[in-house]
MIZA-445883 format. One record per residue (C-alpha): residue number from 1; x, y, z. Coordinates in steps of 0.1 Angstrom, whole numbers, plus 5000, padded with zeros to 4 digits. Example, Ala and Ser with C-alpha at 12.3 -4.5 7.8 and 13.67 -1.06 7.14 Angstrom:
REM residues 2
REC  num    xx    yy    zz
REC    1  5123  4955  5078
REC    2  5137  4989  5071
END
This chain:
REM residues 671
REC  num    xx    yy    zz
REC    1  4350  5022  5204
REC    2  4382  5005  5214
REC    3  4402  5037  5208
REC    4  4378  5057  5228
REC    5  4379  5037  5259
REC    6  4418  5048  5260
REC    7  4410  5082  5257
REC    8  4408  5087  5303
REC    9  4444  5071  5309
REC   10  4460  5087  5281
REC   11  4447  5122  5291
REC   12  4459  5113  5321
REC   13  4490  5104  5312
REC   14  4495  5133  5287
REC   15  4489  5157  5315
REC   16  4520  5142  5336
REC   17  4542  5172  5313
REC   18  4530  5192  5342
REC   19  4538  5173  5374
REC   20  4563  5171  5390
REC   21  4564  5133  5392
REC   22  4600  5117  5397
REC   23  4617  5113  5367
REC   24  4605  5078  5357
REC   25  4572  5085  5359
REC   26  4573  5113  5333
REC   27  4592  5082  5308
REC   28  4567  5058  5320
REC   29  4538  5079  5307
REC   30  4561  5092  5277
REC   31  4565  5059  5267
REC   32  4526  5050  5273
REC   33  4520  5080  5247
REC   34  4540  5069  5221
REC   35  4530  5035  5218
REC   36  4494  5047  5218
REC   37  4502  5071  5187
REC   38  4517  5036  5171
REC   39  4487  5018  5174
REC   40  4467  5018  5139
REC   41  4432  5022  5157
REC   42  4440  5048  5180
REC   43  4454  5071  5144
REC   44  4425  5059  5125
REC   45  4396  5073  5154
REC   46  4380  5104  5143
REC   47  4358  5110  5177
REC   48  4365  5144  5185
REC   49  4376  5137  5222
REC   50  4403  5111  5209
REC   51  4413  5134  5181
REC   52  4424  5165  5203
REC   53  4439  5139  5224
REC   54  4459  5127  5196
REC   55  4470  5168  5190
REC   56  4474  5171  5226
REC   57  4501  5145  5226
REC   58  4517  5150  5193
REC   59  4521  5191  5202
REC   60  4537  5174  5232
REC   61  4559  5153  5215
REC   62  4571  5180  5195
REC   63  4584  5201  5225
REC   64  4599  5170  5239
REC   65  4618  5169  5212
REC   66  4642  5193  5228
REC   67  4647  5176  5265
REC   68  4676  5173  5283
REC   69  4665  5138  5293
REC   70  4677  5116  5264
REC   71  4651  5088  5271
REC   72  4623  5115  5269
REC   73  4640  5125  5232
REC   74  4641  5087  5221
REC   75  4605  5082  5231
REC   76  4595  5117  5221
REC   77  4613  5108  5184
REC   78  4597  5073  5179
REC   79  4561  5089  5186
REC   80  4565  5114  5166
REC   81  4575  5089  5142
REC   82  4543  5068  5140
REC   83  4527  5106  5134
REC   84  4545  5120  5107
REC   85  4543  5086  5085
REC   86  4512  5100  5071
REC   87  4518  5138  5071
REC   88  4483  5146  5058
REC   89  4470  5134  5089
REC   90  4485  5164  5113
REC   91  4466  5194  5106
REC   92  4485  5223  5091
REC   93  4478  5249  5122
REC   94  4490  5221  5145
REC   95  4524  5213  5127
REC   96  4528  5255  5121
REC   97  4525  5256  5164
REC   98  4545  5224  5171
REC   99  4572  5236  5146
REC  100  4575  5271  5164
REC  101  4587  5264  5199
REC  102  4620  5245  5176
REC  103  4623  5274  5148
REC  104  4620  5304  5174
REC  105  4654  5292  5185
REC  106  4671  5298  5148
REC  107  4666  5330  5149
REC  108  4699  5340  5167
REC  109  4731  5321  5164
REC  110  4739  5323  5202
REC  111  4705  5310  5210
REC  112  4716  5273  5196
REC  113  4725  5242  5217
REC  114  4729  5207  5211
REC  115  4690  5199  5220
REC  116  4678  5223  5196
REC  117  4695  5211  5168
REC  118  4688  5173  5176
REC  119  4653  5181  5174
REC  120  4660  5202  5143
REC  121  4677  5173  5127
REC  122  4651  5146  5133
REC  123  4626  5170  5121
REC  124  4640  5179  5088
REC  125  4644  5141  5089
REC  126  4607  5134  5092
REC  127  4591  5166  5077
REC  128  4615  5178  5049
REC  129  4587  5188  5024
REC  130  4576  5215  5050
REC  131  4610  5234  5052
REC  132  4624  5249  5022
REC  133  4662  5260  5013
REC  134  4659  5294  5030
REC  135  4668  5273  5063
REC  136  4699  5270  5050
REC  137  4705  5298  5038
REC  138  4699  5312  5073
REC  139  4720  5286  5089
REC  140  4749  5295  5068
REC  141  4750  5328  5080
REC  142  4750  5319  5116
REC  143  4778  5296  5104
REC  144  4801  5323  5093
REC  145  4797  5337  5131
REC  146  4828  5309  5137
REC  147  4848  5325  5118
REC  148  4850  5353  5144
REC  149  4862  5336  5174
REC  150  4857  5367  5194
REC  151  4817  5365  5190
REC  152  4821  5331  5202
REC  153  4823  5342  5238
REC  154  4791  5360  5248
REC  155  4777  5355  5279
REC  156  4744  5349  5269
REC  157  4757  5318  5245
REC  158  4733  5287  5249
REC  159  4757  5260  5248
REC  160  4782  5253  5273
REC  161  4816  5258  5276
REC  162  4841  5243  5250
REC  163  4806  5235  5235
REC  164  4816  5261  5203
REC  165  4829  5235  5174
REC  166  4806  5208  5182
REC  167  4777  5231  5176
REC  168  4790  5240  5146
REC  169  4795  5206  5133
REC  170  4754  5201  5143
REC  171  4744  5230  5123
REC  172  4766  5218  5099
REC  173  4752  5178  5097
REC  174  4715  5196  5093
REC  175  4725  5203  5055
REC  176  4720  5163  5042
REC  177  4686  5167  5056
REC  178  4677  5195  5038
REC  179  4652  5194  5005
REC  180  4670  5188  4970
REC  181  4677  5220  4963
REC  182  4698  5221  4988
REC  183  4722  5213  4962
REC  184  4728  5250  4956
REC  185  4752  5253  4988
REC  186  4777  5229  4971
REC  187  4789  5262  4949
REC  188  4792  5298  4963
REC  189  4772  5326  4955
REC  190  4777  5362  4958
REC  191  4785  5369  4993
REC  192  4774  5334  5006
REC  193  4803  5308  5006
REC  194  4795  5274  4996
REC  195  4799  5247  5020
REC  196  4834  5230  5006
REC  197  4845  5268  5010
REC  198  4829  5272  5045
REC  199  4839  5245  5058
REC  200  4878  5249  5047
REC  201  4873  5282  5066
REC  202  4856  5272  5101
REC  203  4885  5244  5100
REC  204  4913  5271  5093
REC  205  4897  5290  5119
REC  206  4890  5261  5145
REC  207  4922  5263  5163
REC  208  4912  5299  5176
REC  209  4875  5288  5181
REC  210  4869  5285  5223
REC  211  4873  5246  5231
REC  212  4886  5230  5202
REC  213  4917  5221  5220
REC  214  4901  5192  5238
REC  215  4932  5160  5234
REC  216  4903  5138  5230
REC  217  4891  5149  5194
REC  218  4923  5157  5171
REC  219  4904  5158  5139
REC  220  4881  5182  5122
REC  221  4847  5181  5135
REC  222  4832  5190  5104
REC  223  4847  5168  5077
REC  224  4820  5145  5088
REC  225  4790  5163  5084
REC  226  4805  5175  5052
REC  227  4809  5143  5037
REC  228  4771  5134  5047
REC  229  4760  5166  5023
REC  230  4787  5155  4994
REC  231  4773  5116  4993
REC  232  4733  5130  4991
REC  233  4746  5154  4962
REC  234  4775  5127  4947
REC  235  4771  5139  4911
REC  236  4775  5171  4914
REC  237  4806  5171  4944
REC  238  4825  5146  4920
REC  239  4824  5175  4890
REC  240  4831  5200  4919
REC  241  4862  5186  4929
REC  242  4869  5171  4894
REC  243  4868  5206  4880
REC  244  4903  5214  4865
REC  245  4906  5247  4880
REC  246  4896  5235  4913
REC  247  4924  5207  4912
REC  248  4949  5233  4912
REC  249  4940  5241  4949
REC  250  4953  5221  4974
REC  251  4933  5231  5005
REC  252  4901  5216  4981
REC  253  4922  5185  4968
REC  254  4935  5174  4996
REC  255  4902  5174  5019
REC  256  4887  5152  4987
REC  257  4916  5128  4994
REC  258  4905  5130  5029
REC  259  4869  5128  5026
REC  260  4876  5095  5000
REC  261  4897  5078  5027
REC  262  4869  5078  5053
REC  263  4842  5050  5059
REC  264  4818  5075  5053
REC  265  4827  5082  5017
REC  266  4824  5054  5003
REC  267  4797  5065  4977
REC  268  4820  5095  4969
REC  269  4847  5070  4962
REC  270  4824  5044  4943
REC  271  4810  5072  4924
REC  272  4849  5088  4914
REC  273  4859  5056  4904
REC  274  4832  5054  4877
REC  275  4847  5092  4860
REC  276  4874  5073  4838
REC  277  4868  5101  4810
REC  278  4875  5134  4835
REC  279  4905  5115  4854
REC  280  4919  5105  4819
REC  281  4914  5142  4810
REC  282  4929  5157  4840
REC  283  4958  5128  4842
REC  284  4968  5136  4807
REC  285  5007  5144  4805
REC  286  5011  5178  4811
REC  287  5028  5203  4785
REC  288  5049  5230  4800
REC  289  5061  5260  4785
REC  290  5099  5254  4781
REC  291  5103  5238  4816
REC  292  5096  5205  4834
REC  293  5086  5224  4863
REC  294  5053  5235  4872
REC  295  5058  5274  4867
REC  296  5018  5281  4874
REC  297  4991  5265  4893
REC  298  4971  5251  4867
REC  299  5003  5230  4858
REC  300  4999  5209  4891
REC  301  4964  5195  4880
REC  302  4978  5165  4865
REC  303  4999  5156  4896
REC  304  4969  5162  4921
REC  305  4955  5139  4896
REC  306  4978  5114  4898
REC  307  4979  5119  4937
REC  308  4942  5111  4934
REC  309  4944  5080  4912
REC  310  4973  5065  4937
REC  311  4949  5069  4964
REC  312  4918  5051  4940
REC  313  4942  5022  4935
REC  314  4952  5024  4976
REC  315  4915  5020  4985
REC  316  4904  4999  4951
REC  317  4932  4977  4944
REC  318  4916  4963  4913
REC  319  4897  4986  4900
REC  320  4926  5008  4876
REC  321  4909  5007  4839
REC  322  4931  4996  4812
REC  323  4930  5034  4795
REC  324  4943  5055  4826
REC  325  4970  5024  4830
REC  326  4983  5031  4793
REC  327  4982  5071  4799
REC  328  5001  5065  4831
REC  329  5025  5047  4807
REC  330  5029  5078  4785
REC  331  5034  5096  4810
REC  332  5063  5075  4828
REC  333  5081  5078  4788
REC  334  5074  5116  4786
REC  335  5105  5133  4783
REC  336  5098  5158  4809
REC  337  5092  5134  4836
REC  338  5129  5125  4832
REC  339  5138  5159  4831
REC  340  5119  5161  4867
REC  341  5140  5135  4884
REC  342  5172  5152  4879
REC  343  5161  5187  4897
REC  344  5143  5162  4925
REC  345  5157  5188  4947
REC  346  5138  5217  4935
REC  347  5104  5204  4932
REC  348  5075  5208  4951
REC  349  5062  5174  4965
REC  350  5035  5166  4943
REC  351  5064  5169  4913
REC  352  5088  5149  4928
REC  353  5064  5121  4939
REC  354  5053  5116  4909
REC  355  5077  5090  4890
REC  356  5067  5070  4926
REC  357  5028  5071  4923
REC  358  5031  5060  4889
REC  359  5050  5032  4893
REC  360  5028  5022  4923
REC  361  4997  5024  4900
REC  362  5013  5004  4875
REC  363  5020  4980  4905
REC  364  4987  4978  4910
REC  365  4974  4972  4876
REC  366  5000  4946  4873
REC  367  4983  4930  4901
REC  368  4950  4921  4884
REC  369  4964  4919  4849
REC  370  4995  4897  4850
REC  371  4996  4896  4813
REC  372  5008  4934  4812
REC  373  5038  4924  4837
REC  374  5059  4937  4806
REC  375  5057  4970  4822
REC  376  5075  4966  4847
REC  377  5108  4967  4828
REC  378  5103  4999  4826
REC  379  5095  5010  4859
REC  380  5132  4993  4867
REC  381  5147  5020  4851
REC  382  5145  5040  4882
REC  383  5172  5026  4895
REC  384  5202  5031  4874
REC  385  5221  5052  4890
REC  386  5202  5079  4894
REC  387  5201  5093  4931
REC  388  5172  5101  4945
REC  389  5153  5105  4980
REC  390  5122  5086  4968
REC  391  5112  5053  4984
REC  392  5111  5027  4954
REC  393  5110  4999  4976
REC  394  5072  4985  4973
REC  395  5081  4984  4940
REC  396  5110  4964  4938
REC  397  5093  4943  4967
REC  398  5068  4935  4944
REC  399  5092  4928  4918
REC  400  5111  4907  4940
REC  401  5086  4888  4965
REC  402  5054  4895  4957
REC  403  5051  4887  4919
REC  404  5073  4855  4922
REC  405  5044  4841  4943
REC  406  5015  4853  4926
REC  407  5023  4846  4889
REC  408  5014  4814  4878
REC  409  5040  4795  4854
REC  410  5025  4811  4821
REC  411  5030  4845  4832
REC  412  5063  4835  4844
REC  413  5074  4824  4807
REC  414  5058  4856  4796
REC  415  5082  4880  4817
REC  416  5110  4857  4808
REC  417  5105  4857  4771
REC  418  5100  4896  4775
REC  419  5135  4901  4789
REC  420  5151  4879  4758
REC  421  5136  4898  4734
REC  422  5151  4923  4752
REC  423  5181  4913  4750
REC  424  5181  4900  4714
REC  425  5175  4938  4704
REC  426  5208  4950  4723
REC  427  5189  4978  4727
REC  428  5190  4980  4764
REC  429  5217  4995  4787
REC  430  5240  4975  4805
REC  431  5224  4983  4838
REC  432  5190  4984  4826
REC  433  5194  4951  4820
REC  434  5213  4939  4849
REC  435  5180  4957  4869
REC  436  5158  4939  4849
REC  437  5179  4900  4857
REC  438  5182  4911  4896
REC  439  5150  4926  4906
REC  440  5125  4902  4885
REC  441  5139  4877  4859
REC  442  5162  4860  4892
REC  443  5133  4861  4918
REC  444  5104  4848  4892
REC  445  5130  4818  4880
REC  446  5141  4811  4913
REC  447  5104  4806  4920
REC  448  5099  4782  4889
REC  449  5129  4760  4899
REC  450  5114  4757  4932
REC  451  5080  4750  4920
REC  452  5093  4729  4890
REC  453  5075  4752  4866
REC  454  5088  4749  4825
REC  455  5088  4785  4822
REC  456  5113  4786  4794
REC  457  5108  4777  4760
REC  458  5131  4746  4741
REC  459  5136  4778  4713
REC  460  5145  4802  4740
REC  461  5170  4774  4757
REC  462  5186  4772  4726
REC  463  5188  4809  4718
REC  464  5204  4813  4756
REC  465  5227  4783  4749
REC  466  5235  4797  4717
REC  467  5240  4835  4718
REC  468  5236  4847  4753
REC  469  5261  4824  4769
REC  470  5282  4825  4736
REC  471  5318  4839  4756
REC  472  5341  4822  4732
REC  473  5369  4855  4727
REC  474  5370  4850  4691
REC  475  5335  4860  4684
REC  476  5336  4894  4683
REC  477  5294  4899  4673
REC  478  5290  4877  4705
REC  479  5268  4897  4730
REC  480  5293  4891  4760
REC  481  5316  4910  4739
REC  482  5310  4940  4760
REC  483  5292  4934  4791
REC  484  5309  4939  4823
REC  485  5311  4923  4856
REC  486  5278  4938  4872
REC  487  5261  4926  4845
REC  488  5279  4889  4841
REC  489  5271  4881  4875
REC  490  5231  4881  4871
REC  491  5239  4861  4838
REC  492  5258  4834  4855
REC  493  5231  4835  4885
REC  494  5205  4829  4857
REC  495  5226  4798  4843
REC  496  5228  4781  4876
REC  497  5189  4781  4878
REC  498  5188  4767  4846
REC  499  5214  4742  4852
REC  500  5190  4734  4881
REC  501  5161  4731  4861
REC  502  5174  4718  4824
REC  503  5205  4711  4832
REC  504  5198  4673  4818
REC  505  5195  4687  4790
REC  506  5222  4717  4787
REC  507  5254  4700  4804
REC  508  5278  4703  4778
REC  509  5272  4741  4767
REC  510  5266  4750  4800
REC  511  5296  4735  4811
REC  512  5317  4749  4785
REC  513  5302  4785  4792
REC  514  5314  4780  4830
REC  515  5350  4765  4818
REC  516  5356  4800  4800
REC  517  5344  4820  4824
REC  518  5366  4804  4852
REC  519  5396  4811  4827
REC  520  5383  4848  4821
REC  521  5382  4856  4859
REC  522  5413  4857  4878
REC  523  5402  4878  4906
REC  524  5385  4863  4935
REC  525  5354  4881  4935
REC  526  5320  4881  4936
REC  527  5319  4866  4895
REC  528  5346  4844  4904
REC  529  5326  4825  4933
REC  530  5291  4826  4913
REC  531  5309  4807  4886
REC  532  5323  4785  4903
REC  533  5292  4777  4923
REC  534  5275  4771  4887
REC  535  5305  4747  4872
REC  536  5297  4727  4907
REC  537  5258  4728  4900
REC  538  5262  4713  4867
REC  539  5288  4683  4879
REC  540  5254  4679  4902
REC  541  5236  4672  4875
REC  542  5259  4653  4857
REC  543  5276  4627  4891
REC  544  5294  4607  4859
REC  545  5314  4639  4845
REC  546  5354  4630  4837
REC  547  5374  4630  4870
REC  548  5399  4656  4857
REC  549  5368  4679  4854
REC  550  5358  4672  4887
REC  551  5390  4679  4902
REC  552  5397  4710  4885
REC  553  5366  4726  4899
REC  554  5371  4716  4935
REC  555  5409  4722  4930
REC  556  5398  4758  4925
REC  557  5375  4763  4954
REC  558  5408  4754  4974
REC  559  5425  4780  4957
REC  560  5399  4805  4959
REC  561  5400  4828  4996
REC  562  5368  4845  5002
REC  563  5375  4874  5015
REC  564  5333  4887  5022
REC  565  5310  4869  5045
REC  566  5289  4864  5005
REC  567  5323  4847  4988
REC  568  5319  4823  5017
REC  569  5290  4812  5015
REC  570  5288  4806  4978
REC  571  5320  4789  4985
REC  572  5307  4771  5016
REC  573  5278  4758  4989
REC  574  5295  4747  4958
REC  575  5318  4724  4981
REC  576  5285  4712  4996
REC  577  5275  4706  4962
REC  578  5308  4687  4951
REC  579  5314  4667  4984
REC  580  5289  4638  4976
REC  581  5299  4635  4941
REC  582  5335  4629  4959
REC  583  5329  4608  4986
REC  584  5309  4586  4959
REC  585  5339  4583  4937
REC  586  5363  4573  4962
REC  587  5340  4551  4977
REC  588  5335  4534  4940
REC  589  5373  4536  4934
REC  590  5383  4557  4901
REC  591  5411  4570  4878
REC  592  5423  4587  4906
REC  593  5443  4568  4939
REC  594  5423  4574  4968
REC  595  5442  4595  4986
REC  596  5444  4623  4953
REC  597  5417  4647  4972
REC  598  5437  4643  5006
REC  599  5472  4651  4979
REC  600  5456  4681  4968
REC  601  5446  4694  5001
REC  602  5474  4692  5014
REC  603  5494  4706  4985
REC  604  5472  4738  4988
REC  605  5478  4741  5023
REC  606  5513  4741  5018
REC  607  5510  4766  4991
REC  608  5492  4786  5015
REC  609  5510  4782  5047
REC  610  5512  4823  5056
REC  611  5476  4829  5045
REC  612  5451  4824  5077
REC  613  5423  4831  5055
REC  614  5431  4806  5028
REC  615  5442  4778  5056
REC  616  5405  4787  5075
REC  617  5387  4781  5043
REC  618  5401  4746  5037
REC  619  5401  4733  5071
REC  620  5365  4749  5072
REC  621  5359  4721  5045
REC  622  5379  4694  5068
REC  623  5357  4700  5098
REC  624  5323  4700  5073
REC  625  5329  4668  5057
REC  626  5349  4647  5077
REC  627  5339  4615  5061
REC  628  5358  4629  5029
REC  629  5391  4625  5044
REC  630  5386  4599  5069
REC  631  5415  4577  5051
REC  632  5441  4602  5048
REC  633  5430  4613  5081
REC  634  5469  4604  5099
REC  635  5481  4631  5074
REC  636  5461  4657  5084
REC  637  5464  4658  5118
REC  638  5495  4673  5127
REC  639  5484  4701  5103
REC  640  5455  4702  5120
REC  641  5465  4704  5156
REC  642  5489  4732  5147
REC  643  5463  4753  5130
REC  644  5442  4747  5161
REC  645  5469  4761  5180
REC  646  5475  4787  5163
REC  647  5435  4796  5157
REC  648  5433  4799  5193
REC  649  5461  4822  5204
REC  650  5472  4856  5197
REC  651  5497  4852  5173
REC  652  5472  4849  5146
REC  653  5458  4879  5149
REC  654  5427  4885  5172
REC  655  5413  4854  5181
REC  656  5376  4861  5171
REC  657  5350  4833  5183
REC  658  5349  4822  5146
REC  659  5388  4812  5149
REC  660  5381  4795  5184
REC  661  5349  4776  5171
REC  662  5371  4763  5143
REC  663  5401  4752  5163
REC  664  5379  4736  5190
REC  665  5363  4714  5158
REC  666  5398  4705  5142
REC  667  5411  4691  5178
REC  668  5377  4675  5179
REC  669  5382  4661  5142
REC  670  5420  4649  5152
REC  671  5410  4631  5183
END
């Protein structure tokens, strides 16, 4: 037939493994064999001559297999692949003679190279029902030869030079390809080691193996082929590593950290992820015998644990399950944890990460489940004042940046409502609370007022109003009775955002809050300017206010030196605030003659005449709104150009470019 009359060129062709052809020629009819042993009609003839043709060339494709012509393999590897499809179609004595020229080769460690255990690989590939697990047993044992450098360098070795890991790795990658029960090499038995075990070994061992110095290749070569044998087993490596006793040892824990991280396992990672119950088991809170610190191995489990469920939310950011999140919560209130942070200094670094990794997992879970933002309030205890050398600052960046953006308005009003009724119960430090108002009540409210967002209720306005702004001195039960100025400052930060937002609707209270603080403060500090900035916020709100009022406030930004780079610039801004609201009433005509803010500036500069710093900040407001003082103008300027003068010499001190930029824009101003 048809397959017949093909039989003359592809003897022909299959007798070309004996010339000595040119290199190409020897493909060429390679090539011309394999596609023959792919063609359906060709496999199907059962005429004798065709049919030891069709041996001849697969008992040549098998001893191709091991070439040192990598086009010969590929050819050599997709014939054989048409062959094996249908195993039952290559007689047993032919695949027992093909097989031998590969297998003779195992039988001495030294006798392996690269080509041998290609052809080995694709093989096993191909034809794994006719190998059984005593291959590996066998390659196992030439596998412990690595950990003996010295036998390494025999003379008769088959692989070259610097050639010694990388073999190893192939033997290695030959254990994925093995039957099922191949499974058995995960544990160790008697005197053989199990491949987690064997493979911690050849890597202890690698920097003494010849040629595994090479720059090119810094890693392990065999994490990769033992990540391949993990994923085909994933079950049972998950409850390897997961075993408790085993997560006591770090050289095992933190190769499973490794293998996780790489692209290659992916199905280990998948398949950890789905073992809530054993990481909620091992995570549990640990109990120690009369000490917070880990006095035995076993008592590191849980933080390998929560080393381990950091990384799972690193790698799946929304995958945390609502159980671990609330035993991660336990154990951020256990009583040894805070015991922990104090002796930071004498911990080993799985203990004294630990407060970190679970405040990043709560980050996390926080992410995808904005309702439980509540938690964080918690988490901000870290910083009162306790010292410590761990980094907290994705955390509060979070807090700070990342939350403000991502929460929509609802869970805005839910963090919001959170910290009131944490306030209400004045059970909360001082600086727990001032934490809380700096690092996320601020940063989520300065959000809403930017995004006009109603994240506070009318009863929780009133409440605020009411009780939490309540400084009148003769309430003693007030809650301002005894909170000091670190923690006034976030509360009058708060007020100007709401004065931003409601202030339409708060003027009066709010202003009356800001009236007694400015009596309270006398110093010129950081309260003193924030206060000041929010009596100036809520005359923004309300233009119409009673021109005494008005007065008073700017009256005391005059008075008020800054005396930080921050004083000024909330003093800079609350005068930007007030300035249209007084150019508008002189230009409307009031109570007031014209020329009263031009009277008072110049009163304050006389009071001031010896202070640079006071004189600076006023003409500072001269040279910024000009137009203010454009009518009283002719009684400013002598002031002026002798300020100038004085800005720009010596005699007031070292004339930085700040004093010179100033005195070139009051000259300006006066001419």
């Amino acid at each position: 037939g048809t397959a017949a009359a093909v039989q003359r060129p592809l003897t022909a062709a299959a007798s070309l493994r004996a010339m000595t052809d040119p290199p190409a020629v020897r493909r060429a009819a390679l090539k011309l064999l394999a596609t023959a042993l792919q063609w359906p009609d060709f496999m199907r003839c059962r005429e004798p001559g065709v049919v030891k043709l069709r041996n001849e060339a697969t008992e040549l494709l098998f001893r191709l297999l091991t070439s040192p012509d990598d086009i010969i393999v590929t050819c050599a590897q997709e014939g054989l692949a048409a062959v094996v499809t249908d195993q039952r179609s290559i007689p047993k004595p032919l695949l027992q003679t093909s097989l031998k020229p590969v297998l003779a080769n195992l039988a001495f460690y030294y006798m392996l190279d690269l080509r041998v255990l290609r052809a080995l690989a694709h093989l096993l590939k191909h034809l794994c029902t006719w190998f059984n697990v005593t291959l590996g047993e066998k390659l196992i044992e030439h596998l412990k030869n690595w950990l003996e450098p010295e036998k390494l360098v025999r003379p008769d070795c088959a692989w070259a030079a610097g050639e010694a890991p990388t073999i190893a790795a192939a033997i290695l990658n030959l254990f994925h390809l093995l039957p099922k029960q191949a499974v058995q090499f995960l544990e160790t038995n008697k005197d053989r080691p199990g491949l987690v075990v064997l493979t911690i070994e050849l890597e202890a061992a690698l920097p003494q193996t010849p040629g595994a110095t090479a720059p090119a290749k810094l890693t392990s070569p065999y994490r990769s082929p033992l990540t391949k044998y993990l994923c085909v087993y994933a079950d049972q490596a998950i409850a390897y590593f997961l075993d408790s006793n085993r997560m006591t040892k770090t050289p095992y824990f933190l190769r499973f950290l490794a293998i996780l991280r790489s692209k290659e396992g992916k199905p280990l990672l998948d398949k950890v992820a789905e073992s809530t119950d054993s990481l909620a088991v091992l995570l549990a809170p640990p109990a120690f015998a009369g000490s917070p610190l880990a006095s035995s191995p076993a008592e590191e489990a849980p933080f390998h644990a929560l080393q381990l469920l950091h990384t799972l939310t690193e790698l799946l950011p929304l995958w945390l399950p609502e159980s671990l999140f609330h035993i991660l919560m336990a154990r951020w209130r256990h009583p040894d944890r805070l015991a922990r942070i104090k002796m930071e200094k004498d911990l080993p670094r799985a203990l004294a990460l630990e407060s970190q990794r679970i405040a990043l997992c709560v980050v996390a879970y926080v992410r995808a489940h904005h309702q439980d933002a509540p938690a964080l309030f918690e988490l901000l205890t870290t910083q009162e004042g306790q010292k410590t050398s761990i980094d907290f600052a994705l955390l509060l960046d979070a807090c700070t940046m990342e939350f403000p953006k991502t929460f929509a308005a609802a869970d805005k009003a839910v963090v919001i409502d959170h910290f009131l009724k944490m306030v209400k119960g004045r059970a909360a430090s001082q600086q727990h609370l001032t934490n809380v108002l700096n690092r996320l009540v601020l940063p989520m409210l300065t959000r809403a007022v930017a995004n006009k967002e109603d994240v506070v209720s009318k009863e929780n306005l009133d409440w605020i109003t009411k009780e939490m702004l309540d400084n009148n001195p003769r309430n003693a039960n007030r809650l301002a009775a005894d909170w000091g100025e670190s923690l006034m400052l976030p509360v009058v930060q708060m007020t100007i955002l709401l004065s931003q937002r409601y202030g339409s609707q708060l003027a009066t209270q709010l202003m009356q809050f800001a009236w007694q603080m400015l009596k309270q403060v006398t110093q010129a500090n950081d309260l003193k300017f924030t206060t000041l900035l929010l009596a100036a916020r809520i005359l923004e709100q309300h233009p119409r206010s009673p021109e005494h009022l008005i007065l008073q406030v700017f009256m005391a930004l005059l008075r008020a030196v800054p005396s930080t780079e921050k004083h000024r610039a909330l003093s800079r801004e609350a005068v930007d605030v007030l300035a249209p609201i007084l150019h508008a009433r002189k230009a409307k005509g009031g109570d007031v003659p014209k020329q009263s803010w031009s009277h008072y500036v110049q009163k304050v500069l006389k009071e001031e005449g010896q202070n640079v710093h006071a004189q600076m900040q006023i003409y500072g407001i001269l040279v910024r709104h000009a137009d203010m003082f454009t009518a009283s103008r002719g009684n400013l300027v002598p002031n002026m150009v002798q300020m100038a003068t004085r800005l720009a010499t010596t005699q007031a001190g070292s004339a930085t470019v700040e004093h010179r930029r100033l005195a070139v824009d009051l000259l300006g101003l006066a001419i």
